[in-house]
C-alpha positions as CSV (number, residue, x, y, z in Angstrom):
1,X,162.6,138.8,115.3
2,X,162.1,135.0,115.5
3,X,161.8,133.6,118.9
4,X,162.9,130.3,117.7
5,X,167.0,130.4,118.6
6,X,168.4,129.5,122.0
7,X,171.0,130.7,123.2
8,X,174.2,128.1,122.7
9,X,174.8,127.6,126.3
10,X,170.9,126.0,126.9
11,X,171.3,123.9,123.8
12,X,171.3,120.5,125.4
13,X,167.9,121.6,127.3
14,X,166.7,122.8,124.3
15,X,167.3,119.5,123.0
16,X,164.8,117.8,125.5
17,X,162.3,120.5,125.4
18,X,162.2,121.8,121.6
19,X,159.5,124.2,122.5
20,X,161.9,125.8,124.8
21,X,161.8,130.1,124.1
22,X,159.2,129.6,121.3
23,X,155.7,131.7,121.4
24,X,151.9,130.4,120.7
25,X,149.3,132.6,120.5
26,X,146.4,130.2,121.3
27,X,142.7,131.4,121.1
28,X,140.2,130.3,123.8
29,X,143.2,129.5,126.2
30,X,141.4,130.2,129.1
31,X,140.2,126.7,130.0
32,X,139.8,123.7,128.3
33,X,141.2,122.4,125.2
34,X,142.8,125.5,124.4
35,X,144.7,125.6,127.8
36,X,145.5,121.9,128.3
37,X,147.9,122.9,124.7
38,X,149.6,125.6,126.1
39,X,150.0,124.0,129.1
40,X,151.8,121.1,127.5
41,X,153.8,123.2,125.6
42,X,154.3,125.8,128.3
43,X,156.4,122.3,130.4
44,X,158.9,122.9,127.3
45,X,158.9,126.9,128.8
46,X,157.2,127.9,125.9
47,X,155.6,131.7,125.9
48,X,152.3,131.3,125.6
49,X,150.0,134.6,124.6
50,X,146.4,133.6,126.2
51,X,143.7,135.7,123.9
52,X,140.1,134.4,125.3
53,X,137.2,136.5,126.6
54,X,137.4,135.5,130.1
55,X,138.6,138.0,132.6
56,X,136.0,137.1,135.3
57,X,135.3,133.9,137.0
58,X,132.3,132.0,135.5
59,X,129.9,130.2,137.9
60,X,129.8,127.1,135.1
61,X,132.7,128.3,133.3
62,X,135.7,127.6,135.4
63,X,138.7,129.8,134.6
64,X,139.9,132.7,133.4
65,X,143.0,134.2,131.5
66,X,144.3,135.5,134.7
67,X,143.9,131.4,136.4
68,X,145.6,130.2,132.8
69,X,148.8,132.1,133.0
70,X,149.3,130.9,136.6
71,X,149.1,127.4,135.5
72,X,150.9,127.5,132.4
73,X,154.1,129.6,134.5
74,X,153.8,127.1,137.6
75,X,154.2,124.2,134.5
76,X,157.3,126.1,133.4
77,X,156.0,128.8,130.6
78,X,155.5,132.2,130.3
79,X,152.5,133.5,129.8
80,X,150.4,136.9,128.5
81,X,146.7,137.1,129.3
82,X,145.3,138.7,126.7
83,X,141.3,139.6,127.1
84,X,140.5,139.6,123.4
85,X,136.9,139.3,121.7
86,X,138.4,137.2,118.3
87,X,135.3,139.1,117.0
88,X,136.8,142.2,117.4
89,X,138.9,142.9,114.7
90,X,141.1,145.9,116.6
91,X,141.3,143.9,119.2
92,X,143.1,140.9,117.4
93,X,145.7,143.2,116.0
94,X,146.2,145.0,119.6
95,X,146.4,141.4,120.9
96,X,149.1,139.9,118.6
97,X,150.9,143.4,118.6
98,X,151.3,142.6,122.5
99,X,152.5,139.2,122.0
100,X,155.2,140.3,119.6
101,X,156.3,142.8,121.9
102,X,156.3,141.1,124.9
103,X,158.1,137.8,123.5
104,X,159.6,138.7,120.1
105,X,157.3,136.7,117.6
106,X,155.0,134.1,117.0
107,X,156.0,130.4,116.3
108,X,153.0,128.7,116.5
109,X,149.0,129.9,116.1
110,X,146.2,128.0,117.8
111,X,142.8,128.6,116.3
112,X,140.8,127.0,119.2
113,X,138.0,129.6,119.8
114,X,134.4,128.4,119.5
115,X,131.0,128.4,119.6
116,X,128.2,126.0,120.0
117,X,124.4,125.5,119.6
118,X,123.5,122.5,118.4
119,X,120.1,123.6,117.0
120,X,117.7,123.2,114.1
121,X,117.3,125.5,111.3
122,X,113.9,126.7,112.8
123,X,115.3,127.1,116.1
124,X,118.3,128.5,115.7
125,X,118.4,132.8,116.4
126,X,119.7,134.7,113.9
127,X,122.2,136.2,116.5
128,X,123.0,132.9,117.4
129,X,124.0,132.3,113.8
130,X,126.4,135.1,114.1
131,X,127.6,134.3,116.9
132,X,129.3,131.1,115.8
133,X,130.3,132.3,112.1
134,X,131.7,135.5,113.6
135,X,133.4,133.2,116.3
136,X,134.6,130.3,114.3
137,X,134.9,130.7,110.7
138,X,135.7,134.9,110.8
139,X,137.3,134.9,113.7
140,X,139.6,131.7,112.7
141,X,140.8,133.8,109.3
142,X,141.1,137.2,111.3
143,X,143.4,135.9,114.0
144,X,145.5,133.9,111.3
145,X,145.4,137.1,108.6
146,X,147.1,138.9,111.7
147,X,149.4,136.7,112.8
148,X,151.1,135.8,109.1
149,X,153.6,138.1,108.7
150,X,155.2,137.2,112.1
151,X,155.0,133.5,111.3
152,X,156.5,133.9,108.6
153,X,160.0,135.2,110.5
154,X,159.8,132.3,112.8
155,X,162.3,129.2,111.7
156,X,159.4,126.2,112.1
157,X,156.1,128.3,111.9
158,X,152.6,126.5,112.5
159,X,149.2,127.0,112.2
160,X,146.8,124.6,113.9
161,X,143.1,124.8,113.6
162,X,140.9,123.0,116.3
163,X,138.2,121.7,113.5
164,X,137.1,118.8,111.9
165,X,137.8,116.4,108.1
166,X,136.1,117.9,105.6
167,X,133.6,114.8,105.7
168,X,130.9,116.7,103.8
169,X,127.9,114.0,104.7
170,X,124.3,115.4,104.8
171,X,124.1,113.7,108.3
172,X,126.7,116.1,110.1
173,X,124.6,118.9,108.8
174,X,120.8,118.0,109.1
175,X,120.8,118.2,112.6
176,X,122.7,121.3,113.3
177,X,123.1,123.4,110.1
178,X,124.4,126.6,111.5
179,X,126.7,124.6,113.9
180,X,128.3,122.8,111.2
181,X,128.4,125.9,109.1
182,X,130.5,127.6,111.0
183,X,132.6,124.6,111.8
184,X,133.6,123.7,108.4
185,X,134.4,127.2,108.0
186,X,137.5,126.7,110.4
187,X,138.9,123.5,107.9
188,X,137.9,125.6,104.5
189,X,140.5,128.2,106.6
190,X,142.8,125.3,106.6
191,X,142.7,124.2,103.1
192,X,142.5,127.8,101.4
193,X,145.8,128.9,103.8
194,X,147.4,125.5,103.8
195,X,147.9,126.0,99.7
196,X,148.3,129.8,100.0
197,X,151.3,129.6,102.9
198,X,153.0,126.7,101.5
199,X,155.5,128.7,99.6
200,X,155.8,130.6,102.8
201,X,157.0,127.0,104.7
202,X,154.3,128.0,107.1
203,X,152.3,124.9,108.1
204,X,148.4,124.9,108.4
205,X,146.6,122.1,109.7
206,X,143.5,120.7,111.4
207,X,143.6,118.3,114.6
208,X,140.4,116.8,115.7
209,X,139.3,114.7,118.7
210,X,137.6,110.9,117.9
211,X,135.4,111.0,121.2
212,X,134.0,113.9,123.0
213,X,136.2,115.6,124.9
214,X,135.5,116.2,129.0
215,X,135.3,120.0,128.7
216,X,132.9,122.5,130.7
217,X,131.1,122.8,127.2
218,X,130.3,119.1,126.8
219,X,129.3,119.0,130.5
220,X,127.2,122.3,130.3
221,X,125.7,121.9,126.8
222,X,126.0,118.2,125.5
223,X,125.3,115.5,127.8
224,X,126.1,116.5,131.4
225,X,127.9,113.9,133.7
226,X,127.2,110.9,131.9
227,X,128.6,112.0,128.4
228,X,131.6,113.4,130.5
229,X,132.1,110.0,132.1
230,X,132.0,108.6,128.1
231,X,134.8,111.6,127.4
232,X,138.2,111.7,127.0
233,X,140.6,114.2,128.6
234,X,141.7,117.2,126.8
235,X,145.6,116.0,127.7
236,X,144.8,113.9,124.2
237,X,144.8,116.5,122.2
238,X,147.4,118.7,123.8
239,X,149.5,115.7,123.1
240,X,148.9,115.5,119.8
241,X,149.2,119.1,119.5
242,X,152.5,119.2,120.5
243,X,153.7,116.3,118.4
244,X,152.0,118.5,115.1
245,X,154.3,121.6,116.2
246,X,157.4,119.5,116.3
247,X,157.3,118.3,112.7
248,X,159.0,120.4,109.9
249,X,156.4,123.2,108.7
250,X,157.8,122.8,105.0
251,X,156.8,119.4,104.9
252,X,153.9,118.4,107.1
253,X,150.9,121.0,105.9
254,X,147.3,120.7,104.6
255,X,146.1,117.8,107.1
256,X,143.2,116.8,108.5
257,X,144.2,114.7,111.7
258,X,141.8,113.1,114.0
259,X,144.0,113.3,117.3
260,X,144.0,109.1,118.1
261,X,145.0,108.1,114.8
262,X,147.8,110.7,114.2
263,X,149.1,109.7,117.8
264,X,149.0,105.9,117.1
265,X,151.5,106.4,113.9
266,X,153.7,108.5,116.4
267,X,153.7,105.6,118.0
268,X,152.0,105.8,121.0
269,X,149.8,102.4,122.3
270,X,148.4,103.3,125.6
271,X,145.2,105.4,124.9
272,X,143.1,104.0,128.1
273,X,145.6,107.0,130.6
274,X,143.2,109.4,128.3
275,X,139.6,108.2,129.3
276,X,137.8,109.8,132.1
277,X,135.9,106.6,133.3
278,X,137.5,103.4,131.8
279,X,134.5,101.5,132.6
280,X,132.3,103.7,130.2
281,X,132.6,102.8,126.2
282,X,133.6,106.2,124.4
283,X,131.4,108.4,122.6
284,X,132.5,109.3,119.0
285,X,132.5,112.8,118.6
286,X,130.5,114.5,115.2
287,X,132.7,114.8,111.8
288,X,134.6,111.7,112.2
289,X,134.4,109.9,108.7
290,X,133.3,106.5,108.8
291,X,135.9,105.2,107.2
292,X,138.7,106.7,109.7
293,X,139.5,103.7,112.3
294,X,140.3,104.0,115.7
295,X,143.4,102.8,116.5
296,X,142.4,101.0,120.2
297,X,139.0,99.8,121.4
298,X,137.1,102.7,122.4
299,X,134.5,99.7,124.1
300,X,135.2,100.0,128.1
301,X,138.7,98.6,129.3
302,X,138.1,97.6,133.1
């Protein structure tokens, strides 16, 4: 059953928090992007389904799916950790089985599991390779292949897909070819699906960040304090998010959003809460097309 309907008597809350009694299943929820989504939903009192790997703390990795659903029900959610390997293709099925018990559906699908290694041809390992197309474009059509036929009984169904414009430019792939491989295989997910559910009235779309993003993968594999200083904060995104899952799935599908511009035509100005360090200019993240504009200065404001 759909998880969408409130009850008559919470209506007016419902009102104020739309997300109120509806159910994401978010991938990599466990910490960063991925979390700071369902925690902005979970403040409507979404359910949130938390299917990441971590079930042990990390000594660089901060977080776990057991830390996330203590957050996201102190914010006013419910959660399920899940530990699922999105490689695992039992295990996707046992995971989203779970959710639909527990909570009655799925309304909304977060593809935000991924992997990095930003390395050359010649120095990238084959099981590295596999890692990130198992991971990012597989693992990104598995989830959603699972999690379609209970969409498709939810009254506004999305699927969001944390990847990038299909900007296909030989400089986003030269210095990372595998990398950017596998990430374009999460928007090629988006396009095929975005046509395919259409009829369906489930939406499929893409949300990507302008700048770098202060996540324990940018501090750990990208650039350390000082690109985390030139970051903004995931919050960006988890805002935007939630703005995507409010419009109507029949009619806002098949787009490929970069997160400051889509937030700007919802009308919001003040950009500067989101920056780590507001004395550092931003650093533009890879796959924004050139020709997409930031909306506000991403030079320093103080």
């Amino acid at each position: 059953m759909p998880t969408t309907a409130a009850p008559e008597s919470v209506a007016p809350e419902a009102a104020r928090k739309p997300l109120a009694g509806k159910t994401l299943f978010v991938t990599g929820a466990s910490r960063g992007i991925g979390l700071a989504i369902a925690t902005r939903c979970a403040r409507d009192g979404a359910n949130v389904a938390i299917a990441a790997k971590t079930a042990e703390a990390h000594p660089k990795l901060p977080g776990t799916i057991f830390t996330a659903a203590e957050e996201l029900e102190a914010a006013g959610g419910k959660a399920l950790p899940l530990q699922t390997d999105i490689r695992d293709e039992e295990a996707v099925k046992a995971a989203i089985e779970s959710t639909v018990s527990r909570f009655g559906g799925i309304d909304i699908l977060v593809n935000n599991a991924s992997a990095i290694s930003l390395t050359s041809i010649e120095a990238t390992e084959m099981k590295r390779f596999d890692l990130m197309h198992q991971i990012n474009a597989r693992g990104t059509f598995m989830v959603s292949k699972y999690a379609i036929p209970h969409l498709t009984k939810s009254a506004n169904p999305h699927i969001l897909m944390l990847s990038p414009p299909l900007d296909m430019k030989e400089k986003w792939f030269a210095p990372h070819t595998a990398y950017s491989m596998a990430k374009y295989g999460m928007s090629l997910v988006v396009l095929g699906l975005a046509g395919e559910l259409r009829g369906k009235g489930i939406a499929v779309n893409a949300l990507w960040p302008r700048t770098t993003i202060a996540t324990a993968a940018v501090n750990n594999l990208l650039g350390g304090d000082a690109l985390m200083r030139a970051s903004r904060t995931p919050e960006i995104l988890a805002e935007a998010a939630y703005r995507i899952f409010l419009k109507p799935a029949c009619a806002f599908s098949g787009n490929f959003l970069i997160d400051d511009s889509f937030l700007a035509e919802e009308g919001v100005k003040d950009f500067d809460r989101y920056r780590v360090d507001p004395t550092q200019p931003l650093h533009v993240d890879f796959f924004v097309p050139e020709e997409s504009v930031a909306p506000a200065s991403l030079l320093p404001s103080a």
